[in-house]
ChimeraX commands (.cxc) that place a marker at each C-alpha (Angstrom):
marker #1 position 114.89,226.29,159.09 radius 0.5
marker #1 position 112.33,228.85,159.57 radius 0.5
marker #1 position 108.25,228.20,157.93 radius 0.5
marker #1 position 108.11,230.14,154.79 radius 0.5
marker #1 position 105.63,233.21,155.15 radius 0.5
marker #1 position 103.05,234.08,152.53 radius 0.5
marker #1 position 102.44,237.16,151.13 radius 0.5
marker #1 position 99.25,238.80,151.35 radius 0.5
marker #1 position 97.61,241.05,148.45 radius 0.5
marker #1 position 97.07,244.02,148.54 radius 0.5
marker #1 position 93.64,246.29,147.38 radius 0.5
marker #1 position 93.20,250.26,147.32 radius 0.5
marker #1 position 90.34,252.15,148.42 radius 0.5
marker #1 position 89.09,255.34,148.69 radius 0.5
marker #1 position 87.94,256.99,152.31 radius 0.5
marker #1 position 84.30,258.75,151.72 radius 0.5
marker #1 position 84.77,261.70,153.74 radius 0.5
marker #1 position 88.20,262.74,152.36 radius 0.5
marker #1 position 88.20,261.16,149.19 radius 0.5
marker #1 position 92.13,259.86,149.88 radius 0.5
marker #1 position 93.06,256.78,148.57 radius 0.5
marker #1 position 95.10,254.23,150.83 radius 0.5
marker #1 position 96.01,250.97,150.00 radius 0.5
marker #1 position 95.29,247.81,152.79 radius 0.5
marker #1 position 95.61,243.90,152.87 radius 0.5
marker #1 position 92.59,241.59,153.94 radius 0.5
marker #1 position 92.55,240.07,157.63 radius 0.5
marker #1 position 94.84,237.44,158.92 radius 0.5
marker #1 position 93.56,234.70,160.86 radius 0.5
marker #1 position 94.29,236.15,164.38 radius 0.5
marker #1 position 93.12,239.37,163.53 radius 0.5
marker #1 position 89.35,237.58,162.43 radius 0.5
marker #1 position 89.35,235.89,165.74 radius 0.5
marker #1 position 90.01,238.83,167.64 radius 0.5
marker #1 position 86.86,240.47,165.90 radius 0.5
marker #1 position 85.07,237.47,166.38 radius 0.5
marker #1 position 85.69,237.47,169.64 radius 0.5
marker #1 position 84.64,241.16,170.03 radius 0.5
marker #1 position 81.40,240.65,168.15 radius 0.5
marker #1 position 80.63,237.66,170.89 radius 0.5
marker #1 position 81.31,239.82,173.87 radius 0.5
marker #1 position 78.57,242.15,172.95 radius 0.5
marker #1 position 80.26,244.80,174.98 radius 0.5
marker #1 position 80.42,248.16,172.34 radius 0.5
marker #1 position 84.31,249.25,173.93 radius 0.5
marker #1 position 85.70,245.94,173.46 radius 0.5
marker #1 position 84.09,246.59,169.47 radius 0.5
marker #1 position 85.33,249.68,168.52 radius 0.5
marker #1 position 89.01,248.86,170.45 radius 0.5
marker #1 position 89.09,245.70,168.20 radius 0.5
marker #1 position 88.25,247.36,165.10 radius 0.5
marker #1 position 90.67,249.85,165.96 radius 0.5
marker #1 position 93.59,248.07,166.44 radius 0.5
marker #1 position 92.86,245.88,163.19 radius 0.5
marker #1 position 92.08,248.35,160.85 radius 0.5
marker #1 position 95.36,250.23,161.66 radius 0.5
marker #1 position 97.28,247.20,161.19 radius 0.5
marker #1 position 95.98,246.79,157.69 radius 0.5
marker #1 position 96.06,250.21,156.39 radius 0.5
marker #1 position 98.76,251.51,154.49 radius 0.5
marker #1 position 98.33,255.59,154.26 radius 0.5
marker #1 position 101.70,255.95,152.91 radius 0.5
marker #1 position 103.93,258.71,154.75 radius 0.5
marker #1 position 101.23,259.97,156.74 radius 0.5
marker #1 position 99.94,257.76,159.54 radius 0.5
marker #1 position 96.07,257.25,159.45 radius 0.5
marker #1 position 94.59,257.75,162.61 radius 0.5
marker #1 position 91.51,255.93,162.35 radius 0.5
marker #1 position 90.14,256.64,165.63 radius 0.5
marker #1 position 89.93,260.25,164.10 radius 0.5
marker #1 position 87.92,259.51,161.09 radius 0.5
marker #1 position 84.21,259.85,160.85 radius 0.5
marker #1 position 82.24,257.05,161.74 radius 0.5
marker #1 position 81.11,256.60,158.34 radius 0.5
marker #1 position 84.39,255.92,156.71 radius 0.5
marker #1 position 85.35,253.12,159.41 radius 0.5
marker #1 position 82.32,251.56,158.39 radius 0.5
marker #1 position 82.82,251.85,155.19 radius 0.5
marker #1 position 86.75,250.73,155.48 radius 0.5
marker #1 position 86.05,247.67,157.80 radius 0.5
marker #1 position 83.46,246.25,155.11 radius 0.5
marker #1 position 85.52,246.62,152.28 radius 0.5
marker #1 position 88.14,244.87,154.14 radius 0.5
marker #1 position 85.50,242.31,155.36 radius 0.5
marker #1 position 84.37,241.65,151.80 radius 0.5
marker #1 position 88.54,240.78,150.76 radius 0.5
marker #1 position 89.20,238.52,153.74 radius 0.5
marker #1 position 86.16,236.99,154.01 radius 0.5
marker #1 position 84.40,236.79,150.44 radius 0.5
marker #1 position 81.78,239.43,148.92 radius 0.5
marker #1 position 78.79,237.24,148.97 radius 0.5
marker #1 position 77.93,236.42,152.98 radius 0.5
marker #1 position 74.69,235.11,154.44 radius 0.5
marker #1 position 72.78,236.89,157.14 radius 0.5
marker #1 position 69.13,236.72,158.02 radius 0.5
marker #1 position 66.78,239.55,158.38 radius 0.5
marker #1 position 63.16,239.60,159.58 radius 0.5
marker #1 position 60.13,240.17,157.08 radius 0.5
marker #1 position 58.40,243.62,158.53 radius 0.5
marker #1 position 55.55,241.65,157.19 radius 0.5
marker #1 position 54.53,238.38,159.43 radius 0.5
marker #1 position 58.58,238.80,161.32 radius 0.5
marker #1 position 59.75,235.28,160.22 radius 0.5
marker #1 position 63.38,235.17,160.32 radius 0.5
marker #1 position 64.75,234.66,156.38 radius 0.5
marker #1 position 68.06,233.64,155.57 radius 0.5
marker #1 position 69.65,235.32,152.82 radius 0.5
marker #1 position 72.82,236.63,150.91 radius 0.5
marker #1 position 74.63,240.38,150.99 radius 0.5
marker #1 position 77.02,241.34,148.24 radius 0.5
marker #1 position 79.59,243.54,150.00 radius 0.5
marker #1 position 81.02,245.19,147.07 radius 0.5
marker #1 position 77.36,246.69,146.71 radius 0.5
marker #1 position 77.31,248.47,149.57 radius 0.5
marker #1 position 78.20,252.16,149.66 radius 0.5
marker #1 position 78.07,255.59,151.13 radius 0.5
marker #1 position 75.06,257.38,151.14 radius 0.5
marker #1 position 75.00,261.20,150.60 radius 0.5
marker #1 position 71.59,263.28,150.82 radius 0.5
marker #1 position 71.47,266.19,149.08 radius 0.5
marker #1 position 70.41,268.52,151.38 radius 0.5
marker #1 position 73.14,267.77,153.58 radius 0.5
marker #1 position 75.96,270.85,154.52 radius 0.5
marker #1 position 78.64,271.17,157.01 radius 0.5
marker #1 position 77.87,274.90,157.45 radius 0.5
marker #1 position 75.38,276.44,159.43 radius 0.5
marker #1 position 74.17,280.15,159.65 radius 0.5
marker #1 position 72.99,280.67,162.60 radius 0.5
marker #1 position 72.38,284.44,162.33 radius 0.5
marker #1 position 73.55,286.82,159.43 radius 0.5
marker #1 position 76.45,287.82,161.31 radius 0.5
marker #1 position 77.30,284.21,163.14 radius 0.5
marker #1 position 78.05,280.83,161.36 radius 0.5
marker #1 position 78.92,277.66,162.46 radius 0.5
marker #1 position 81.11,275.08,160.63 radius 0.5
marker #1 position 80.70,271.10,161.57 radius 0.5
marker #1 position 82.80,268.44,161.87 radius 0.5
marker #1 position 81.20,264.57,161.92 radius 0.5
marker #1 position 81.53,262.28,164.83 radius 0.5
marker #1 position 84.64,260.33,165.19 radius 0.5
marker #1 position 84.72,256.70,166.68 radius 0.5
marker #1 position 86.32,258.81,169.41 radius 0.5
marker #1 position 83.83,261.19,170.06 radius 0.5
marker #1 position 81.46,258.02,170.85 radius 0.5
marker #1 position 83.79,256.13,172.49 radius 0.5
marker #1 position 83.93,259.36,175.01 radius 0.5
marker #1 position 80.40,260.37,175.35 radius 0.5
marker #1 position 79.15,256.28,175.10 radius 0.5
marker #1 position 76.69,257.03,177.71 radius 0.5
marker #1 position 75.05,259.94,175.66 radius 0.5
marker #1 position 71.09,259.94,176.59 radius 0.5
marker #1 position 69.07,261.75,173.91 radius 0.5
marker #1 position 66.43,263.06,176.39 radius 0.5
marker #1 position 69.19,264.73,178.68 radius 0.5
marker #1 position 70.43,267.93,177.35 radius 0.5
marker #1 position 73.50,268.27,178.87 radius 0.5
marker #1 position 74.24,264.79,177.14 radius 0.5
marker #1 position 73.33,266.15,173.69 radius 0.5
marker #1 position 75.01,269.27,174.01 radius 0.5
marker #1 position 78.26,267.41,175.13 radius 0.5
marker #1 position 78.30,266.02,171.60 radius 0.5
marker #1 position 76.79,268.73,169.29 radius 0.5
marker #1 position 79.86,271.31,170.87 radius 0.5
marker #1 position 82.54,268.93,170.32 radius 0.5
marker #1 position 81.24,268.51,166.75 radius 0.5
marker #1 position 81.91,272.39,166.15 radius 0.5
marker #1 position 84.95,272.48,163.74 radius 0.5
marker #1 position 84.72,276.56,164.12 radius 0.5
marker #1 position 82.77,279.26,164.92 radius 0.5
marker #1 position 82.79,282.60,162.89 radius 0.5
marker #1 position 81.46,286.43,162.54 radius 0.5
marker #1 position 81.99,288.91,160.07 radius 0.5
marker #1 position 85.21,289.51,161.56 radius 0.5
marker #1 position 86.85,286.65,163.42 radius 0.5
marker #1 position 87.26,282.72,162.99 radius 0.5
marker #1 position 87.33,281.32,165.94 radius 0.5
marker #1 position 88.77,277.50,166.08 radius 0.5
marker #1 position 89.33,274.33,168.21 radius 0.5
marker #1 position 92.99,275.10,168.44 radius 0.5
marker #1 position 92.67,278.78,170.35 radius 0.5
marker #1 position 89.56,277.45,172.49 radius 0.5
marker #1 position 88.64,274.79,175.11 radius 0.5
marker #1 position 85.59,272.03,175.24 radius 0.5
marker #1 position 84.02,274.17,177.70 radius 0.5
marker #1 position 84.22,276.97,175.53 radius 0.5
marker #1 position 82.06,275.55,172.85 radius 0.5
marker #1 position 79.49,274.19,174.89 radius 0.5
marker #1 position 79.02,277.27,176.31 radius 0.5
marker #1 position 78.38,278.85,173.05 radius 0.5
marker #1 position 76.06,276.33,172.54 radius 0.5
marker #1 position 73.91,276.82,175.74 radius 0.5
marker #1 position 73.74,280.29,174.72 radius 0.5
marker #1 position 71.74,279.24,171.50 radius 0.5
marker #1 position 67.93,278.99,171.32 radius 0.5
marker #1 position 66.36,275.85,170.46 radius 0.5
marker #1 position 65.65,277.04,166.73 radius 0.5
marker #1 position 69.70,277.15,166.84 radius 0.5
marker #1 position 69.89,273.89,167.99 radius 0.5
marker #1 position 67.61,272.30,165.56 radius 0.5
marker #1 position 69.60,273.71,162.50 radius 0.5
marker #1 position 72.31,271.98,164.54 radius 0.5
marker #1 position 70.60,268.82,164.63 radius 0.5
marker #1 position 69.74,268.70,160.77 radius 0.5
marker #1 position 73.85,267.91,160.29 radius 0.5
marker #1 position 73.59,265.22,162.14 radius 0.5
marker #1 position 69.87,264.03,160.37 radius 0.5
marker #1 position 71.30,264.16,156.46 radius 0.5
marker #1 position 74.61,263.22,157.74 radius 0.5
marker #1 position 76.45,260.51,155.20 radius 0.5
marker #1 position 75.72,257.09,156.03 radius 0.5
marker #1 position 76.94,253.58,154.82 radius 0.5
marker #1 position 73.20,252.35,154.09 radius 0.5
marker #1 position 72.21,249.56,151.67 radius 0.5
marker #1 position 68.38,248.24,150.64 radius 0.5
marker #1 position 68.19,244.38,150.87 radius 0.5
marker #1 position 65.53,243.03,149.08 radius 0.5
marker #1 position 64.19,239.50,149.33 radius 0.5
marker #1 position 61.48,236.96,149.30 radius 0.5
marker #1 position 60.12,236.08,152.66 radius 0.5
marker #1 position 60.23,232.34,153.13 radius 0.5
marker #1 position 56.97,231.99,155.49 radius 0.5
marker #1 position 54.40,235.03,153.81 radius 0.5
marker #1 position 56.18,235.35,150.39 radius 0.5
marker #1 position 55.85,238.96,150.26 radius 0.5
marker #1 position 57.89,240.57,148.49 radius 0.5
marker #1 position 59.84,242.75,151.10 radius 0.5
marker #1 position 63.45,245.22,151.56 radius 0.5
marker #1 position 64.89,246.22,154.43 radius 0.5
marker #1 position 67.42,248.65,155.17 radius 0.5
marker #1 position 71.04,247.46,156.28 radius 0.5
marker #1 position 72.86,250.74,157.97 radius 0.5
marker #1 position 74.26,250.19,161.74 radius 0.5
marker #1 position 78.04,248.33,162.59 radius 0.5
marker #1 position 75.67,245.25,164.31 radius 0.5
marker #1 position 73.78,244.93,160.51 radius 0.5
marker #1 position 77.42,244.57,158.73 radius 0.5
marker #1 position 80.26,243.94,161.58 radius 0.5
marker #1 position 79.87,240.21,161.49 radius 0.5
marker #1 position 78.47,238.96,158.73 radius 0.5
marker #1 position 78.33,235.24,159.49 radius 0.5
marker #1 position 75.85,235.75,162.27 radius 0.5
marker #1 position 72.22,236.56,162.29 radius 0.5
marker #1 position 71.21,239.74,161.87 radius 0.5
marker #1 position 68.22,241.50,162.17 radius 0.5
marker #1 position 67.03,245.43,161.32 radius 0.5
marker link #1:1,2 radius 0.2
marker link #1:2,3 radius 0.2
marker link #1:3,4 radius 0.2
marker link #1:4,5 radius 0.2
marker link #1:5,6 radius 0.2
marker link #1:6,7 radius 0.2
marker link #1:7,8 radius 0.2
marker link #1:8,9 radius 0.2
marker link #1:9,10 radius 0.2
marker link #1:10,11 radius 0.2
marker link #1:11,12 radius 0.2
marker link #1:12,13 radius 0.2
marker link #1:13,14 radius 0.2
marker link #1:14,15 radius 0.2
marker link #1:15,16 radius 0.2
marker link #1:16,17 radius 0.2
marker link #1:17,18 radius 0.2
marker link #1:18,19 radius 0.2
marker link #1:19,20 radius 0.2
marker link #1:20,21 radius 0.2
marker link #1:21,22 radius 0.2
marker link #1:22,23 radius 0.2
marker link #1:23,24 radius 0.2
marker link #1:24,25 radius 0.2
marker link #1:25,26 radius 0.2
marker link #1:26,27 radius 0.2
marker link #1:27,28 radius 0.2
marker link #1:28,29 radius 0.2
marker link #1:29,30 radius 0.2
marker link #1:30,31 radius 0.2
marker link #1:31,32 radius 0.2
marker link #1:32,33 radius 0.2
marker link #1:33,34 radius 0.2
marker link #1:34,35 radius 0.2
marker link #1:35,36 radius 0.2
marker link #1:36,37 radius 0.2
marker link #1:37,38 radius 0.2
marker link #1:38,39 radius 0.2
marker link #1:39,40 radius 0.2
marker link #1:40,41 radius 0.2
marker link #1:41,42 radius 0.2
marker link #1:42,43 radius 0.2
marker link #1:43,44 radius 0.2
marker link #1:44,45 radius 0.2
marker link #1:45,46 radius 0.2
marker link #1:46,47 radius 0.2
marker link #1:47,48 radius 0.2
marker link #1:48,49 radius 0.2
marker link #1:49,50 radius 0.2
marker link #1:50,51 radius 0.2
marker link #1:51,52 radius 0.2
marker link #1:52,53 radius 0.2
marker link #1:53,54 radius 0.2
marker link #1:54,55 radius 0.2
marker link #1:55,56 radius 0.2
marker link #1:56,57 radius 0.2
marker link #1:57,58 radius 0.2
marker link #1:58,59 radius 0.2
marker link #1:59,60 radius 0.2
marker link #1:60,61 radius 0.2
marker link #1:61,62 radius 0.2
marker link #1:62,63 radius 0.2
marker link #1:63,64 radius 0.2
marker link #1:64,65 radius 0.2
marker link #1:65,66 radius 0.2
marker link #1:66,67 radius 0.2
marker link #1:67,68 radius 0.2
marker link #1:68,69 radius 0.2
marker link #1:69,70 radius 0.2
marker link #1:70,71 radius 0.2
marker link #1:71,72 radius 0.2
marker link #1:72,73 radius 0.2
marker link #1:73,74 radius 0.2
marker link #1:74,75 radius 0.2
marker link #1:75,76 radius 0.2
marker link #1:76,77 radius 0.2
marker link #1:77,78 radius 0.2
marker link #1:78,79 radius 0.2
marker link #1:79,80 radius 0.2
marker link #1:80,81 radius 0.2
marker link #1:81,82 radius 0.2
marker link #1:82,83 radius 0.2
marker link #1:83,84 radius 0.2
marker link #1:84,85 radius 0.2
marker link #1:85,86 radius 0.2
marker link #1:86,87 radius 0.2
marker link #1:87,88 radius 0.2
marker link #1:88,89 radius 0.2
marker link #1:89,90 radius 0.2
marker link #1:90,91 radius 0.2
marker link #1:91,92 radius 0.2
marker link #1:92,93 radius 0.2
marker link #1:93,94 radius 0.2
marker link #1:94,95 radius 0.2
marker link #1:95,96 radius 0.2
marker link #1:96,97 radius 0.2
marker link #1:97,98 radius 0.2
marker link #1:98,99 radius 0.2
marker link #1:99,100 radius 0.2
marker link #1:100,101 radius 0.2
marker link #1:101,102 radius 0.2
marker link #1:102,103 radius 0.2
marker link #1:103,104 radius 0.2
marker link #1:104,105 radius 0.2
marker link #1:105,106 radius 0.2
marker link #1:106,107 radius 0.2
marker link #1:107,108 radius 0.2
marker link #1:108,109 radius 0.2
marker link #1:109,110 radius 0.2
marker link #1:110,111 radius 0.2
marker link #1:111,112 radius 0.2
marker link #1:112,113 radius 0.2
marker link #1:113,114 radius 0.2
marker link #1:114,115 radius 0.2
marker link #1:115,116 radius 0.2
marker link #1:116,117 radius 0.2
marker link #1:117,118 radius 0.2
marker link #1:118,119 radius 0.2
marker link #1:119,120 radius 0.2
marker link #1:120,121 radius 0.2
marker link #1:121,122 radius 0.2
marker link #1:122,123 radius 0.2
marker link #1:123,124 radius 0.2
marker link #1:124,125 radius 0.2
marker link #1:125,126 radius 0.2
marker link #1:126,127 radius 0.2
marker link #1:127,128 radius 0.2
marker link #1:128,129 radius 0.2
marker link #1:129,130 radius 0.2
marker link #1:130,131 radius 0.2
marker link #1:131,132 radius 0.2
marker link #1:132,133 radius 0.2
marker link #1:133,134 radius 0.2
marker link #1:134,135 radius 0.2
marker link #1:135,136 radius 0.2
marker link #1:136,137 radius 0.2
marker link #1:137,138 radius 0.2
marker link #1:138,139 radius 0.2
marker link #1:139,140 radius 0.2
marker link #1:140,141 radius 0.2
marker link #1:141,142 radius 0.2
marker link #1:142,143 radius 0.2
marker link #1:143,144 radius 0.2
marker link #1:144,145 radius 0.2
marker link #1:145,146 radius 0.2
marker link #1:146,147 radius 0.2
marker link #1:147,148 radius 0.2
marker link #1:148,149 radius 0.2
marker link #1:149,150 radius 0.2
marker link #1:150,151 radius 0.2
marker link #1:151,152 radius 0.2
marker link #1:152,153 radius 0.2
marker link #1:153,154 radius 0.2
marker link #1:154,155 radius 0.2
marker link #1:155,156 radius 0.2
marker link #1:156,157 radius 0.2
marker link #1:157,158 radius 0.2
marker link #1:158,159 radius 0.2
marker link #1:159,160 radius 0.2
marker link #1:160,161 radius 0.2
marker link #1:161,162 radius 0.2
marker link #1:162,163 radius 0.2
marker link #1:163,164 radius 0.2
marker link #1:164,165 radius 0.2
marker link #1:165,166 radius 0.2
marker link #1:166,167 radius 0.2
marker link #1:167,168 radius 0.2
marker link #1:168,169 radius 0.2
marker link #1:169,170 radius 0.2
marker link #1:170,171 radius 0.2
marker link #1:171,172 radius 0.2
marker link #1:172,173 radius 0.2
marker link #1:173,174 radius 0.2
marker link #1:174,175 radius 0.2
marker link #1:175,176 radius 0.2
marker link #1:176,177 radius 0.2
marker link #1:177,178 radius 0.2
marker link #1:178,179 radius 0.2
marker link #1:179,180 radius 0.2
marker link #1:180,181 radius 0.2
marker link #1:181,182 radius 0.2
marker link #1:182,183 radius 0.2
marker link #1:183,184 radius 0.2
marker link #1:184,185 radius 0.2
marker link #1:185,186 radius 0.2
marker link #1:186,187 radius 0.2
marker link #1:187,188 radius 0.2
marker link #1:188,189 radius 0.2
marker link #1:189,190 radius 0.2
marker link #1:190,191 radius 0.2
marker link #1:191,192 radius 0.2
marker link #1:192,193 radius 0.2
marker link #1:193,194 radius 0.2
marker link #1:194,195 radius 0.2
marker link #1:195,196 radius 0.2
marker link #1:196,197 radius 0.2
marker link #1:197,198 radius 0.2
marker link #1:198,199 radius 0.2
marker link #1:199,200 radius 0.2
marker link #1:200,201 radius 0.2
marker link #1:201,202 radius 0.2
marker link #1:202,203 radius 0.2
marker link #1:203,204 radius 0.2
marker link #1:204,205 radius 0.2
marker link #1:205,206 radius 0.2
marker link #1:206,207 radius 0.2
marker link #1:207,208 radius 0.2
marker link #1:208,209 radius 0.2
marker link #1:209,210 radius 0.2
marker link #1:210,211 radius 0.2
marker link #1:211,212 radius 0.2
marker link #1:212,213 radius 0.2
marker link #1:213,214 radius 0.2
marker link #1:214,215 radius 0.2
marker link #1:215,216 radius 0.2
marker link #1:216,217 radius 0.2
marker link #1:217,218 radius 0.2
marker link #1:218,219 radius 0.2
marker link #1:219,220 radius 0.2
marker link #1:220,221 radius 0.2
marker link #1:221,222 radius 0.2
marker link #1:222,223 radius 0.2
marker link #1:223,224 radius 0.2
marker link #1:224,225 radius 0.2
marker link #1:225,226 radius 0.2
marker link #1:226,227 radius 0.2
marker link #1:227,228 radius 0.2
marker link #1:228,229 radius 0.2
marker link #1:229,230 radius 0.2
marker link #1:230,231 radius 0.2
marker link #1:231,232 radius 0.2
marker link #1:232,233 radius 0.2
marker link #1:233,234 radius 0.2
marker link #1:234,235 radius 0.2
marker link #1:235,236 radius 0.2
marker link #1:236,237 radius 0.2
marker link #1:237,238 radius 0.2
marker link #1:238,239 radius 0.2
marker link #1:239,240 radius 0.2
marker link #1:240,241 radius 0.2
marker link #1:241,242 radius 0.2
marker link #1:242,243 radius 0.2
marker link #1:243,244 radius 0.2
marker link #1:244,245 radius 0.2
view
């Protein structure tokens, strides 16, 4: 006679940068120990292939299959902690240093308060001359995973990622997409920019949505008063173990 199973809940939630709602269940056990494990090995593929393969596993999209690997980094930030924060518990402890003295404090993070953050100034298009525009798309877990080794002070590194983030170009008479072009294609358009171009580029990615969240707290050694901002996958991916801003 076969163990009986036991059925899991099951939560909604709605994805930031599309606003869809999906419905998912909280972790098993052998899917926390495989992101334990992950989080221990340090290594950022092992991560991000881990988080992959769990968050698919406990999404439900309905009819159309989620591809999470496509969505912006954001939203499987946002996804994994709200899963986190139903497997796990909403209140977790962490430590974070005091920019103060730097003593290490242990304290608590409520997971349900956590949430998107959307600057104002922020648009996906960009006119790059009155005939030209350029229309963005945000960085997948994909796009990282390919271009891990990006070094900000090489520019043939930063204009690997700031072409594949073109969603389309257009002119007064054409739109020209990702479908009808190649890679290369973009990134030569982008080397034929000047670097005024490329900073109205670059302000996408600087007001780009962001899960961030202001902890404040009491520092233990200097009792100051002090916050820090959570807002990178280390600060949130495991919340059981010591992290630091």
């Amino acid at each position: 006679m076969p163990l009986p199973s036991v059925s899991t809940p099951k939560y909604e939630l709605t994805i930031p940068s599309t606003k869809k709602k999906v419905k998912f269940r909280p972790f098993l056990v052998r899917e926390e120990k495989i992101l334990l494990m992950a989080s221990e090995s340090k290594n950022q593929k092992q991560i991000v292939n881990a988080l992959r393969d769990v968050l698919a596993g406990c999404i439900d999209s309905g009819k159309d299959k989620l591809d999470v690997m496509s969505l912006p980094t954001f939203d499987l930030q946002y996804i994994f902690l709200k899963l986190r924060s139903k497997s796990v518990g909403e209140i977790v402890d962490i430590t974070v240093k005091c920019p103060k003295c730097e003593s290490v404090n242990p304290t608590q993070l409520d997971l349900s308060e956590v949430e998107i953050s959307y600057p104002e100034d922020h648009v996906k298009e960009i006119q790059i001359t009155d005939a030209v525009g350029i229309v963005m798309r945000y960085p997948t877990f994909e796009m990282v995973e390919g271009n891990k080794n990006i070094d900000t002070n090489d520019i043939d590194s930063v204009i690997d990622v700031l072409s594949l983030c073109i969603e389309q170009i257009y002119d007064q008479e054409n739109v020209y997409g990702r479908k009808d072009y190649t890679d290369k294609d973009f990134k030569d358009f982008v080397y034929s920019l000047t670097q005024s171009d490329l900073t109205k580029m670059q302000s996408f990615f600087d007001t780009m949505p962001a899960m961030k969240h202001e902890l404040n707290f009491t520092c233990i050694k200097c009792e100051a008063k002090e916050s820090v901002t959570l807002e990178s996958l280390d600060d949130f991916f495991t919340s059981d173990s010591p992290t630091s801003p």
